[in-house]
CHARMM-style PDB file with segment names, atoms N, HN, CA, C and O in Angstrom:
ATOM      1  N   UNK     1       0.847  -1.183   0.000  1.00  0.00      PROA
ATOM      2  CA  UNK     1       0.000   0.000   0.000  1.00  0.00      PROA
ATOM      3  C   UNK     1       0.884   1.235   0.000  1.00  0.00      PROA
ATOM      4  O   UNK     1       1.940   1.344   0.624  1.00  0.00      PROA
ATOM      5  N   UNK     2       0.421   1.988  -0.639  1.00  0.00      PROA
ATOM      6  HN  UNK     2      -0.436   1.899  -1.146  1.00  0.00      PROA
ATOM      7  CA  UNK     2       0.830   3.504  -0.514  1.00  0.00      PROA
ATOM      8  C   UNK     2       0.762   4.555   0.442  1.00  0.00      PROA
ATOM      9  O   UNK     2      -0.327   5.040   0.749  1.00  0.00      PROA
ATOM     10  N   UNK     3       2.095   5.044   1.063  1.00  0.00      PROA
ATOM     11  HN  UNK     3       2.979   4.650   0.814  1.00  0.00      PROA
ATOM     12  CA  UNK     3       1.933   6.308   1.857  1.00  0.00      PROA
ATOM     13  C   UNK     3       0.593   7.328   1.334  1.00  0.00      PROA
ATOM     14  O   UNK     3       0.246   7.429   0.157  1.00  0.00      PROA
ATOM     15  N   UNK     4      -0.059   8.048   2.504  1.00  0.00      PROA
ATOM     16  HN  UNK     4       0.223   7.966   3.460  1.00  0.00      PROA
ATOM     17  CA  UNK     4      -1.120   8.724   2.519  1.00  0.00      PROA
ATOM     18  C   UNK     4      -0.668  10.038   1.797  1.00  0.00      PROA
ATOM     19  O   UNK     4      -1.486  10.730   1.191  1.00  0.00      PROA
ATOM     20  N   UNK     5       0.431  10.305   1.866  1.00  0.00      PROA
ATOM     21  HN  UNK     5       1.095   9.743   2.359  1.00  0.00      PROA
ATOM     22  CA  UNK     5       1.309  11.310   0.863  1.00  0.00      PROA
ATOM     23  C   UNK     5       1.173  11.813  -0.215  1.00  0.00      PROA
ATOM     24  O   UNK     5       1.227  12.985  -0.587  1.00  0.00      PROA
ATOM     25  N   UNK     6       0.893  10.387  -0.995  1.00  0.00      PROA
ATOM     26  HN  UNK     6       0.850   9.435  -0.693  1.00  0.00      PROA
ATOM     27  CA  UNK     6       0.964  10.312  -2.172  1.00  0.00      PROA
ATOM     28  C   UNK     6      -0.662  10.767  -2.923  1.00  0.00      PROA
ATOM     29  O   UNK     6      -0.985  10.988  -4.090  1.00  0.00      PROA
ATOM     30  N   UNK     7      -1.164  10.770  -2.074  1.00  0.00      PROA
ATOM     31  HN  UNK     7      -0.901  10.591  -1.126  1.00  0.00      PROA
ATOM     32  CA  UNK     7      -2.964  11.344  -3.129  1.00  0.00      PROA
ATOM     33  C   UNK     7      -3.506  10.062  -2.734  1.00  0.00      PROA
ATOM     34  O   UNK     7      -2.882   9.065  -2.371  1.00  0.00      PROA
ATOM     35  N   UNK     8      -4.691  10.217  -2.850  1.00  0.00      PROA
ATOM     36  HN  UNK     8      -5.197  11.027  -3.146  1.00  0.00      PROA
ATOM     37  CA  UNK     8      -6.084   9.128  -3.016  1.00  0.00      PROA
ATOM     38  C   UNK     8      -5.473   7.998  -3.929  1.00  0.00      PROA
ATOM     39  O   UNK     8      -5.498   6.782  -3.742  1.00  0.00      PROA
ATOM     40  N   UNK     9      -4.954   8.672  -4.901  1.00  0.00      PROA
ATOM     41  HN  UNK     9      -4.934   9.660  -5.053  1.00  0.00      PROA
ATOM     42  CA  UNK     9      -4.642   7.335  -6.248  1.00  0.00      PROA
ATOM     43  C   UNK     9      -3.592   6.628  -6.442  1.00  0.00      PROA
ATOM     44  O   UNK     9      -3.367   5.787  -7.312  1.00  0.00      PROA
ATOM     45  N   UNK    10      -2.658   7.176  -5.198  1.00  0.00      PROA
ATOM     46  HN  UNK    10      -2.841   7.859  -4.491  1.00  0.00      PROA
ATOM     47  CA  UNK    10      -1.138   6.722  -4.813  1.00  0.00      PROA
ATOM     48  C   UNK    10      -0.444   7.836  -6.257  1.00  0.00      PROA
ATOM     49  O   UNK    10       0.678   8.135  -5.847  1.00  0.00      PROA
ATOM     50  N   UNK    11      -0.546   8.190  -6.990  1.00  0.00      PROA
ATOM     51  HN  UNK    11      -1.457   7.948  -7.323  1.00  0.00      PROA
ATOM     52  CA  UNK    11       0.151   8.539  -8.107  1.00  0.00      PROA
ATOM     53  C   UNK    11       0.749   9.876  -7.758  1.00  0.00      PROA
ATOM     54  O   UNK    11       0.223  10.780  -7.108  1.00  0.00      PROA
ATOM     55  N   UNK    12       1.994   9.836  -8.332  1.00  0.00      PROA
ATOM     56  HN  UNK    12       2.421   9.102  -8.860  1.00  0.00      PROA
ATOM     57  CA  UNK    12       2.910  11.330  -7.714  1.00  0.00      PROA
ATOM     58  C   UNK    12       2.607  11.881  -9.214  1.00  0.00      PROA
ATOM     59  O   UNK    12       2.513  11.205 -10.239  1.00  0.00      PROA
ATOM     60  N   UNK    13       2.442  13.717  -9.026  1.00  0.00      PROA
ATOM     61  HN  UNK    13       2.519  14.266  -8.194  1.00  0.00      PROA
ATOM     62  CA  UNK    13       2.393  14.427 -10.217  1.00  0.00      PROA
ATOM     63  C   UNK    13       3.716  14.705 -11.078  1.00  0.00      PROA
ATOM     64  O   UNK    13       4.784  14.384 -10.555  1.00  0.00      PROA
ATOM     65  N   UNK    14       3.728  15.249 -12.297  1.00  0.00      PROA
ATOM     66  HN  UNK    14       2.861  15.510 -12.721  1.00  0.00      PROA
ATOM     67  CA  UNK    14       4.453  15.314 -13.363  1.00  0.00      PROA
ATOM     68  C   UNK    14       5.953  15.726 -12.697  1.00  0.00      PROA
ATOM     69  O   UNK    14       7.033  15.510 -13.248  1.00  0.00      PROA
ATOM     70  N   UNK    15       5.816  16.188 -11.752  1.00  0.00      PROA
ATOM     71  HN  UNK    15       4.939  16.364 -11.304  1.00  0.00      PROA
ATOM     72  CA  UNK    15       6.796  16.788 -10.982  1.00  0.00      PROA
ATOM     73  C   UNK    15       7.741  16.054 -10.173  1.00  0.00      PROA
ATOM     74  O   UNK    15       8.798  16.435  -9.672  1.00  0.00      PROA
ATOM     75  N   UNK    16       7.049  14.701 -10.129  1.00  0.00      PROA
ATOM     76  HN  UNK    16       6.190  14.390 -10.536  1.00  0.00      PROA
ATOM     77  CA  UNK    16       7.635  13.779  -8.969  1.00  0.00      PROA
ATOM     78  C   UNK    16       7.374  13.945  -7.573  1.00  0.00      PROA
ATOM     79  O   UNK    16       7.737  13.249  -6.625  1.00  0.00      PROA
ATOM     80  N   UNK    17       6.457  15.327  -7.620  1.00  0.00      PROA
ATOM     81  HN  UNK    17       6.162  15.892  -8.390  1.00  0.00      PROA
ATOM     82  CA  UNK    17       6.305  15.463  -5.880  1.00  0.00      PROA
ATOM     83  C   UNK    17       4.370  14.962  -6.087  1.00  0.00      PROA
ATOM     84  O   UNK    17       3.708  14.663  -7.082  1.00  0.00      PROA
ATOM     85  N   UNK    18       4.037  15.077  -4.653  1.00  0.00      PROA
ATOM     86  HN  UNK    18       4.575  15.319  -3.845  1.00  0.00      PROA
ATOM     87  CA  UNK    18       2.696  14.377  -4.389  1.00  0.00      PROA
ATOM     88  C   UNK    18       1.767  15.888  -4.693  1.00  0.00      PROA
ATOM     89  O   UNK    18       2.157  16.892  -4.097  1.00  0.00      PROA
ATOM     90  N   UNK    19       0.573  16.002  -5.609  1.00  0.00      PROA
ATOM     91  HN  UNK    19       0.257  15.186  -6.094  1.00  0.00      PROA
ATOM     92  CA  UNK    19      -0.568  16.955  -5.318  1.00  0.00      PROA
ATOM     93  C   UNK    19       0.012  17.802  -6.172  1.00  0.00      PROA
ATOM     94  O   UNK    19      -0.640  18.845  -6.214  1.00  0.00      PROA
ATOM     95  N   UNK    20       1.160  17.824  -7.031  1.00  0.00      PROA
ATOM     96  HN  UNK    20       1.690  16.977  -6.997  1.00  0.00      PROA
ATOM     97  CA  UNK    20       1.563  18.923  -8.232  1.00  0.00      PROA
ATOM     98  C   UNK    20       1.403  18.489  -9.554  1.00  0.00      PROA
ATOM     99  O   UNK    20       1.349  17.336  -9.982  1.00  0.00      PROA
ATOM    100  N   UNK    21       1.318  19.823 -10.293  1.00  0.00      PROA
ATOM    101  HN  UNK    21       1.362  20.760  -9.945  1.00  0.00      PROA
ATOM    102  CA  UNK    21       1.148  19.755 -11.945  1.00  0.00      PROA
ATOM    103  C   UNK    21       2.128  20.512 -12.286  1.00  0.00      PROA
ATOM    104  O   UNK    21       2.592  21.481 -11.684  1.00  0.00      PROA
ATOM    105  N   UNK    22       2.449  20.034 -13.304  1.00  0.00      PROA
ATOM    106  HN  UNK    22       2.072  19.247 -13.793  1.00  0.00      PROA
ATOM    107  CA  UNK    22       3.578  20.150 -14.267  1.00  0.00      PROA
ATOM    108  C   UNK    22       2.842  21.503 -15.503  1.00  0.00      PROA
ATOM    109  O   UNK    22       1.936  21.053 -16.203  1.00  0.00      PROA
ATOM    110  N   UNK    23       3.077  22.495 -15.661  1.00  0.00      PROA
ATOM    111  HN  UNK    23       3.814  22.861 -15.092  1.00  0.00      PROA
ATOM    112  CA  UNK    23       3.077  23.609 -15.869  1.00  0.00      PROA
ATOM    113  C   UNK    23       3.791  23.581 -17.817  1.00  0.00      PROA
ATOM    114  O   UNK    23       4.903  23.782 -18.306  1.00  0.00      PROA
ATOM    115  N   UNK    24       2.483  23.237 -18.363  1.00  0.00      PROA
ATOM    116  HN  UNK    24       1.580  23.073 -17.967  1.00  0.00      PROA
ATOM    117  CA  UNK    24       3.347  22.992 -20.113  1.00  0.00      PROA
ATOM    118  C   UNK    24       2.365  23.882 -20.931  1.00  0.00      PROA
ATOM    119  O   UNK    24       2.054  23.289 -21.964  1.00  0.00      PROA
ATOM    120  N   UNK    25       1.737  25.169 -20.818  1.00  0.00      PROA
ATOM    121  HN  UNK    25       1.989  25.650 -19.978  1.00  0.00      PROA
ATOM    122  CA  UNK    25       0.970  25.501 -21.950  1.00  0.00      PROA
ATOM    123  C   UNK    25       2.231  26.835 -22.342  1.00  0.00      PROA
ATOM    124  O   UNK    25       2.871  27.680 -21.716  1.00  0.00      PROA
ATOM    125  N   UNK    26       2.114  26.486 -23.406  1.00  0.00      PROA
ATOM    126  HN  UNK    26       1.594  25.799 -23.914  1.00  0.00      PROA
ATOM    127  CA  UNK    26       3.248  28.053 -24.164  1.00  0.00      PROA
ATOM    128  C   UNK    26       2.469  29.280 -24.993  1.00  0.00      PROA
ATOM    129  O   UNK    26       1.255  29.482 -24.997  1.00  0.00      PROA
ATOM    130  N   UNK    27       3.341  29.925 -25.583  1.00  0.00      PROA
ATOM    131  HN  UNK    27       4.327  29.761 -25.579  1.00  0.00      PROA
ATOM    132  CA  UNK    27       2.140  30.769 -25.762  1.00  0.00      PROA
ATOM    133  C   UNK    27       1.647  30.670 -27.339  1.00  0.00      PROA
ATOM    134  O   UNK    27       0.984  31.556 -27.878  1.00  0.00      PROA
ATOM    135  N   UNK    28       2.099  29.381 -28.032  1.00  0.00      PROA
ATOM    136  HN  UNK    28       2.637  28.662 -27.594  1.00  0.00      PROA
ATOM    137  CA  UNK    28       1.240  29.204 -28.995  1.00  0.00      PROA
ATOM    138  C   UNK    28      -0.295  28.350 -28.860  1.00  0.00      PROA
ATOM    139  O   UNK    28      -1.157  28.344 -29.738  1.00  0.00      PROA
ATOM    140  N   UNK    29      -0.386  27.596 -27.437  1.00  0.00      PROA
ATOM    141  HN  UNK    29       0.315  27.601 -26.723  1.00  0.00      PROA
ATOM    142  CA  UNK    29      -1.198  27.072 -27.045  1.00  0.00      PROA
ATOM    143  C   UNK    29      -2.476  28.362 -26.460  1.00  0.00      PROA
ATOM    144  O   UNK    29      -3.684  28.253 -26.671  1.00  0.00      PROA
ATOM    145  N   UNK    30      -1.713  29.695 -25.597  1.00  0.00      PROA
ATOM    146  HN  UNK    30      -0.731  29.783 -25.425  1.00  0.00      PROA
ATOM    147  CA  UNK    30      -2.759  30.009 -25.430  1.00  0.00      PROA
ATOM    148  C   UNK    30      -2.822  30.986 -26.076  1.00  0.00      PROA
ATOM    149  O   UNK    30      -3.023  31.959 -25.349  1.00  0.00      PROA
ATOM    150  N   UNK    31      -2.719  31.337 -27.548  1.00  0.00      PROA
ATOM    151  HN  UNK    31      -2.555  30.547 -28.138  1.00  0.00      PROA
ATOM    152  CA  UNK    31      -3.135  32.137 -28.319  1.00  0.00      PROA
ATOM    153  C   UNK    31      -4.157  31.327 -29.203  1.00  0.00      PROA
ATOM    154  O   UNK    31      -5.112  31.830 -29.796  1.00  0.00      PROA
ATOM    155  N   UNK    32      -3.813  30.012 -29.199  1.00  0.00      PROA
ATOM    156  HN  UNK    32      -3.037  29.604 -28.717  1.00  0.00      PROA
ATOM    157  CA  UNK    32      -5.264  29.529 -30.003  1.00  0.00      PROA
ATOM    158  C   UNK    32      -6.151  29.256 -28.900  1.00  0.00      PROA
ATOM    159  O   UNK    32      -7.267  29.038 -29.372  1.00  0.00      PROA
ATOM    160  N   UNK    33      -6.158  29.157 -27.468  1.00  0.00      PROA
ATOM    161  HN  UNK    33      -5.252  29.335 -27.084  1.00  0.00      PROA
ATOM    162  CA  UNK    33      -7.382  28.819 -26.736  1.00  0.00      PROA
ATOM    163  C   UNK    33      -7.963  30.263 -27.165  1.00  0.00      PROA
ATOM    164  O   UNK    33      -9.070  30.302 -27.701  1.00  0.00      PROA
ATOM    165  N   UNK    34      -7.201  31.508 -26.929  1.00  0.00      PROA
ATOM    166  HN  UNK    34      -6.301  31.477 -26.494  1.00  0.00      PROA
ATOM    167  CA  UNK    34      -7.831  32.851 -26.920  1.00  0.00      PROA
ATOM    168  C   UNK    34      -8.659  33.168 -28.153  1.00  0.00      PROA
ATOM    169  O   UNK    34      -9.657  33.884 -28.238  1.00  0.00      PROA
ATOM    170  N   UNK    35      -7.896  32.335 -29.275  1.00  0.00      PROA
ATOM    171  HN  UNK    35      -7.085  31.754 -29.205  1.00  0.00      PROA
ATOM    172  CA  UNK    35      -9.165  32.466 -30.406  1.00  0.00      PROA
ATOM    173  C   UNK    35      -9.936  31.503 -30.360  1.00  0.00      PROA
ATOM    174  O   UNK    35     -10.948  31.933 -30.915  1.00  0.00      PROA
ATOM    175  N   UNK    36     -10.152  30.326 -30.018  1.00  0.00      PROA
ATOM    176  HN  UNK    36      -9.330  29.977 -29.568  1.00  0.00      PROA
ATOM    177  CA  UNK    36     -11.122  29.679 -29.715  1.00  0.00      PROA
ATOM    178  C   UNK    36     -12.409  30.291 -28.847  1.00  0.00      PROA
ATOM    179  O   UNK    36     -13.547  30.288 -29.317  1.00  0.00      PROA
ATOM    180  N   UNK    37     -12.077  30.845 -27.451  1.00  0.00      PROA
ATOM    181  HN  UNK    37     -11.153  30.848 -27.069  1.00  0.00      PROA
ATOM    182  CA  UNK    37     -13.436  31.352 -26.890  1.00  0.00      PROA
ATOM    183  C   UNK    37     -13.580  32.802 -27.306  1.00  0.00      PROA
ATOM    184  O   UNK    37     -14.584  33.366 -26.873  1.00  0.00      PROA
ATOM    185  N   UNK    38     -12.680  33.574 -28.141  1.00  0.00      PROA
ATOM    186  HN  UNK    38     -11.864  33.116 -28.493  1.00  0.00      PROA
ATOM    187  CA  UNK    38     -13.008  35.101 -28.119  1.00  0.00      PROA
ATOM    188  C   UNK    38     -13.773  35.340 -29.198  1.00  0.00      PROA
ATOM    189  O   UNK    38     -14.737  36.104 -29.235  1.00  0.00      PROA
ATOM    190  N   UNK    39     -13.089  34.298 -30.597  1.00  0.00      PROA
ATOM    191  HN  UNK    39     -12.306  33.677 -30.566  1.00  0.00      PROA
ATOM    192  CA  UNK    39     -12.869  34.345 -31.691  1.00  0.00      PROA
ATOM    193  C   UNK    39     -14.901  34.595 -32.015  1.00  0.00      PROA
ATOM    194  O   UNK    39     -15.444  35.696 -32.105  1.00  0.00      PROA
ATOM    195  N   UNK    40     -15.468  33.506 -32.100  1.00  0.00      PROA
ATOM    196  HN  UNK    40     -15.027  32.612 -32.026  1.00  0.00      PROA
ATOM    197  CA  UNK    40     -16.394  33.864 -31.920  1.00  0.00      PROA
ATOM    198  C   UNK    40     -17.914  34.229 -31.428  1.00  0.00      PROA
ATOM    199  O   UNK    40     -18.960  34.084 -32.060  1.00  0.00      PROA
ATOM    200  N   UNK    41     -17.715  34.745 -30.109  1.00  0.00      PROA
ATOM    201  HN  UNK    41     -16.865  34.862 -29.596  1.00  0.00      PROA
ATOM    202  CA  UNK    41     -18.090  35.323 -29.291  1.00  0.00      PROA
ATOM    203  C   UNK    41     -18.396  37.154 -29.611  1.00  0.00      PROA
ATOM    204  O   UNK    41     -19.350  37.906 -29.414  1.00  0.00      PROA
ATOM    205  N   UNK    42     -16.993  37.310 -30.205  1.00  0.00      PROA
ATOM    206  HN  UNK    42     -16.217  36.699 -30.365  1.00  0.00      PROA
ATOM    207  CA  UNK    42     -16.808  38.554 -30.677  1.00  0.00      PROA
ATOM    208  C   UNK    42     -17.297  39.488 -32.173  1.00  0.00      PROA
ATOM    209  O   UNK    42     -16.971  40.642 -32.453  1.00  0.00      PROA
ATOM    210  N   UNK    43     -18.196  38.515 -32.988  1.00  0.00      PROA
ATOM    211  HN  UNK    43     -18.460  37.578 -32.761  1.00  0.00      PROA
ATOM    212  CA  UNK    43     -19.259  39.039 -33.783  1.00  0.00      PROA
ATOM    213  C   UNK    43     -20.273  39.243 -33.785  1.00  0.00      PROA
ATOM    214  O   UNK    43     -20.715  40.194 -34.430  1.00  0.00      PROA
ATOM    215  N   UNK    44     -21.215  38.266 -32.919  1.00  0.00      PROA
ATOM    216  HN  UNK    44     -20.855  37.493 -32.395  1.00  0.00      PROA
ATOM    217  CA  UNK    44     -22.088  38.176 -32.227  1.00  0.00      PROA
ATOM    218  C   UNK    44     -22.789  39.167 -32.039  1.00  0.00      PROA
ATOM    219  O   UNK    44     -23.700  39.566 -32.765  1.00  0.00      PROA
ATOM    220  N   UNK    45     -22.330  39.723 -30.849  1.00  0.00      PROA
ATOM    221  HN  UNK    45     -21.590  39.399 -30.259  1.00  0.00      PROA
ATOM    222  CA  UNK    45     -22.907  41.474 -30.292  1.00  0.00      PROA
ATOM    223  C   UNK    45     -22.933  42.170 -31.487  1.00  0.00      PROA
ATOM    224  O   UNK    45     -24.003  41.865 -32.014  1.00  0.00      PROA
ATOM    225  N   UNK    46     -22.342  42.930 -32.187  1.00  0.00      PROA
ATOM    226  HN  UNK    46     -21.472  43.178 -31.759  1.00  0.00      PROA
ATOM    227  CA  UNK    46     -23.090  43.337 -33.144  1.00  0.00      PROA
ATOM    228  C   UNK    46     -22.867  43.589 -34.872  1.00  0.00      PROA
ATOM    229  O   UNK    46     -22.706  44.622 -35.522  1.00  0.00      PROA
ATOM    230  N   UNK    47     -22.947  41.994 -35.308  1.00  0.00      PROA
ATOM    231  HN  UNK    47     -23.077  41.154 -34.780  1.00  0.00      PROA
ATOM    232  CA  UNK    47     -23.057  41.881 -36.295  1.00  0.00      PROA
ATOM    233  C   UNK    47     -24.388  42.271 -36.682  1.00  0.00      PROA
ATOM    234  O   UNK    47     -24.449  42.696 -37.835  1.00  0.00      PROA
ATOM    235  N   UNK    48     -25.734  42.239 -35.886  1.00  0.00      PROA
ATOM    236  HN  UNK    48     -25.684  41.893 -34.948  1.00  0.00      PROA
ATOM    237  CA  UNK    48     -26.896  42.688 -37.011  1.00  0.00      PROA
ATOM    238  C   UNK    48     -26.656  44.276 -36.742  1.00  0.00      PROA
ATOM    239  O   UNK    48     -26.846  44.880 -37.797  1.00  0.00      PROA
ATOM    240  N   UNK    49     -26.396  44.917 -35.964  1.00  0.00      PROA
ATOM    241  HN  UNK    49     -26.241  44.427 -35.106  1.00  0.00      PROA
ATOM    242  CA  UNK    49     -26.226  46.014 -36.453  1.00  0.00      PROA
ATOM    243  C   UNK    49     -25.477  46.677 -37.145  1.00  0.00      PROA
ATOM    244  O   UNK    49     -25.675  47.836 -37.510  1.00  0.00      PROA
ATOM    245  N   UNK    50     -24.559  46.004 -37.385  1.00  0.00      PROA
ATOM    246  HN  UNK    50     -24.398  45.062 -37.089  1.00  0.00      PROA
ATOM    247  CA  UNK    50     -23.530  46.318 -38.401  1.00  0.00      PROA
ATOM    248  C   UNK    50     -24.005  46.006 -39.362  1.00  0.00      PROA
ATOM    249  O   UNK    50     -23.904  46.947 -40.150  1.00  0.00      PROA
ATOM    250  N   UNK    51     -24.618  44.987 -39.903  1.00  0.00      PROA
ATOM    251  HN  UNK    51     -24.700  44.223 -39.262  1.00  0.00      PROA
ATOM    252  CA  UNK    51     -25.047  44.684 -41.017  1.00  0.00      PROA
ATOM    253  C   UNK    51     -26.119  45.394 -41.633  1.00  0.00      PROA
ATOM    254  O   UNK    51     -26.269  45.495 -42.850  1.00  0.00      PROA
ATOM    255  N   UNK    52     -27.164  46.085 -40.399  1.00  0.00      PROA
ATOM    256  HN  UNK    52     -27.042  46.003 -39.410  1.00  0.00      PROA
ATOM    257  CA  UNK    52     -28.398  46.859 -41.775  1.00  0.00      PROA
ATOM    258  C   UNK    52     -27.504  48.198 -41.780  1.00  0.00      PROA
ATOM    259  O   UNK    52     -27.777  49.061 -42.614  1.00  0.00      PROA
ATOM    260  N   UNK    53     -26.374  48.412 -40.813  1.00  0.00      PROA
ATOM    261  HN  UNK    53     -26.152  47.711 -40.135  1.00  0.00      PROA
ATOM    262  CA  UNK    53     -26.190  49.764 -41.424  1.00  0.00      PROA
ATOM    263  C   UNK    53     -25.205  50.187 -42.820  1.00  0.00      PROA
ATOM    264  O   UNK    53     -25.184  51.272 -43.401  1.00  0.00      PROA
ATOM    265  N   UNK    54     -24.332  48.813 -43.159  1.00  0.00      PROA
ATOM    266  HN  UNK    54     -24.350  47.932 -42.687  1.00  0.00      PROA
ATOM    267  CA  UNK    54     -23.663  48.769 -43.974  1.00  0.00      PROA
ATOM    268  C   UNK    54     -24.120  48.122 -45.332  1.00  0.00      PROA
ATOM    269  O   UNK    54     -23.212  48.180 -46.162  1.00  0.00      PROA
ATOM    270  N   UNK    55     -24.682  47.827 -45.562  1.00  0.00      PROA
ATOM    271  HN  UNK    55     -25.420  47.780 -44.887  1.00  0.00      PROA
ATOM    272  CA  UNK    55     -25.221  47.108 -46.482  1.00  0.00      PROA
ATOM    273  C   UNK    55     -25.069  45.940 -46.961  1.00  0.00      PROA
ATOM    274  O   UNK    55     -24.897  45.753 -48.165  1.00  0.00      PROA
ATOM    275  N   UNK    56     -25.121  44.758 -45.866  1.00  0.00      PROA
ATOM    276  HN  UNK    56     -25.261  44.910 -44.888  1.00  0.00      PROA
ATOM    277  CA  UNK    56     -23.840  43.525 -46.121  1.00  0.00      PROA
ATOM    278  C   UNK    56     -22.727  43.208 -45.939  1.00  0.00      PROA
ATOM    279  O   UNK    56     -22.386  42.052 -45.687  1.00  0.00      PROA
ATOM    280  N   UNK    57     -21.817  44.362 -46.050  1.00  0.00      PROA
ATOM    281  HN  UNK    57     -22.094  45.301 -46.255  1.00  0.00      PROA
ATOM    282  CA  UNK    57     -20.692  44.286 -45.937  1.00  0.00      PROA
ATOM    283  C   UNK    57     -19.783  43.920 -45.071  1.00  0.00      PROA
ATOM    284  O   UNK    57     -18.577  44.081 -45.261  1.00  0.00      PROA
ATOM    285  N   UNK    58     -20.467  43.209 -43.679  1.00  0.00      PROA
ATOM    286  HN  UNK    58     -21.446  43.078 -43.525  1.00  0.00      PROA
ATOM    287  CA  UNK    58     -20.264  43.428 -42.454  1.00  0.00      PROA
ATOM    288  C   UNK    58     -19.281  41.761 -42.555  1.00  0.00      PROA
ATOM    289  O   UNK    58     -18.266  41.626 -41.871  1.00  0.00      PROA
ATOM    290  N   UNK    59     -19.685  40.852 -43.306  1.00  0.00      PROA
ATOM    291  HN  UNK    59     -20.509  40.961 -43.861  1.00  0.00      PROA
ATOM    292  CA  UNK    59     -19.083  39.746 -43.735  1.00  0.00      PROA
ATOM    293  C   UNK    59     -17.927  39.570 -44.134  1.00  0.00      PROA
ATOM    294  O   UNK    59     -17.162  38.618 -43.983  1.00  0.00      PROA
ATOM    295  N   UNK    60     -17.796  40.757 -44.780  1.00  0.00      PROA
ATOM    296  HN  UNK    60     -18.418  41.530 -44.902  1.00  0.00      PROA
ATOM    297  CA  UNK    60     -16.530  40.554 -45.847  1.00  0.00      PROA
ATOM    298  C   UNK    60     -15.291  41.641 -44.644  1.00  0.00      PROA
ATOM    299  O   UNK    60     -14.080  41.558 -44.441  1.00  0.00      PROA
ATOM    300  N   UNK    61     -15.917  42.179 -44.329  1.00  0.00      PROA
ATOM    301  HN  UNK    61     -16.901  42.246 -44.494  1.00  0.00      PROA
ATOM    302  CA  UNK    61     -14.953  43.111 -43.011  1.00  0.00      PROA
ATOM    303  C   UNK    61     -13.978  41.893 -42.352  1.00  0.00      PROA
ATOM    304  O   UNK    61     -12.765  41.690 -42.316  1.00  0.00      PROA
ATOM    305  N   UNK    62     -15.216  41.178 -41.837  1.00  0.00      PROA
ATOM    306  HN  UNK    62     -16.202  41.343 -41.866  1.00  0.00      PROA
ATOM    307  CA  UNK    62     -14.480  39.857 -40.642  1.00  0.00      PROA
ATOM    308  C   UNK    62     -13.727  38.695 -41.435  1.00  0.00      PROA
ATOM    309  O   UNK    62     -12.853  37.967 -40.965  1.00  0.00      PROA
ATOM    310  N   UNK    63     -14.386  38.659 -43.100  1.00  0.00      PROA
ATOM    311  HN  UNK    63     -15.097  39.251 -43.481  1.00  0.00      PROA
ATOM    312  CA  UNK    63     -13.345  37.680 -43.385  1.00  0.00      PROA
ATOM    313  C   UNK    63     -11.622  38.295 -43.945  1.00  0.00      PROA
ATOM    314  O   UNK    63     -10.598  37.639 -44.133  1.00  0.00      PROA
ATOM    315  N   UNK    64     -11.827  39.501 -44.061  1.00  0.00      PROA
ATOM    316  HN  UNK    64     -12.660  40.034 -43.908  1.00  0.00      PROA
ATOM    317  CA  UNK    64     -10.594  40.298 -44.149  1.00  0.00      PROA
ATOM    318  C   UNK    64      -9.957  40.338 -42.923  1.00  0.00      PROA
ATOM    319  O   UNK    64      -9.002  39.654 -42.554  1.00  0.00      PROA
ATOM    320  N   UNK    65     -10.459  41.048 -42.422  1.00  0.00      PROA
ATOM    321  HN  UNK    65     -11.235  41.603 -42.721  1.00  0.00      PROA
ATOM    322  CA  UNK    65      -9.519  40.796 -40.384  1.00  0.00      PROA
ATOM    323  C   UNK    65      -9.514  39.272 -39.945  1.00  0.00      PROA
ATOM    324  O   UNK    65      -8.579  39.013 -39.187  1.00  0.00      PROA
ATOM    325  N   UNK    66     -10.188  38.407 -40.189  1.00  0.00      PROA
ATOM    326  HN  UNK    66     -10.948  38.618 -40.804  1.00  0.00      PROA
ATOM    327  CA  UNK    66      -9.621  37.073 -40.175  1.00  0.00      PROA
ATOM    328  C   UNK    66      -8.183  36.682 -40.661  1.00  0.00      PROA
ATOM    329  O   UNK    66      -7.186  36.165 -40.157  1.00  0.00      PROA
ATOM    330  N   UNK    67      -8.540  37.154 -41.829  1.00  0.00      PROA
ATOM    331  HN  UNK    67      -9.351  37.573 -42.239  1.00  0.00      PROA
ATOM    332  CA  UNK    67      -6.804  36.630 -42.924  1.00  0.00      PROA
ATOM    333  C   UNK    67      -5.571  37.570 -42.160  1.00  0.00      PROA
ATOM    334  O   UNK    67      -4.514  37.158 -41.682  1.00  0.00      PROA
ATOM    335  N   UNK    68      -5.965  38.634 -42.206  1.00  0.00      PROA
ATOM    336  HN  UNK    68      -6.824  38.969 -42.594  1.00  0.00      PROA
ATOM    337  CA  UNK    68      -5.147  39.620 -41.611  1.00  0.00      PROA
ATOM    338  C   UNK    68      -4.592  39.194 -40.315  1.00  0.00      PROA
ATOM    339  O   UNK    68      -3.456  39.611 -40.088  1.00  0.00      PROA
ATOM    340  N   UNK    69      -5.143  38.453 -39.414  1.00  0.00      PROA
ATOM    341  HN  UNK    69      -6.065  38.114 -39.599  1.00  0.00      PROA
ATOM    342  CA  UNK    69      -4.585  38.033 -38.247  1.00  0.00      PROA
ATOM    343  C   UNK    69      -3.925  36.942 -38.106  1.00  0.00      PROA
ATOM    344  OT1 UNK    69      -3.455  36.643 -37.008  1.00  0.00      PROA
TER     345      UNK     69
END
């Protein structure tokens, strides 16, 4: 049996010590989480108003600042 040390599951973290995590996101990881929840979230609010005031055009804006980024 396993020292009480070690967690519920006996298993030591990435670290080798008991109850730690090993610390691996870089910052190409969290620049795509950031476009994942921002990305689109952030047309949403106000694409219909953008859209009757422009005449459509409100599409072709975001697929330009898409490429652009």
């Amino acid at each position: 049996m396993s020292s009480s040390t070690e967690g519920a599951t006996g298993a030591k973290g990435a670290t080798g010590k008991s109850g730690e995590l090993h610390r691996s996101i870089g910052l190409t990881e969290l620049v795509f989480i950031g476009l994942v929840f921002i990305g689109p979230a952030a047309a949403v609010g106000v694409f219909g108003t953008l859209d009757a005031n422009s005449g459509g055009a409100v599409a072709l804006v975001y697929v330009v600042a898409t490429i652009v980024m």
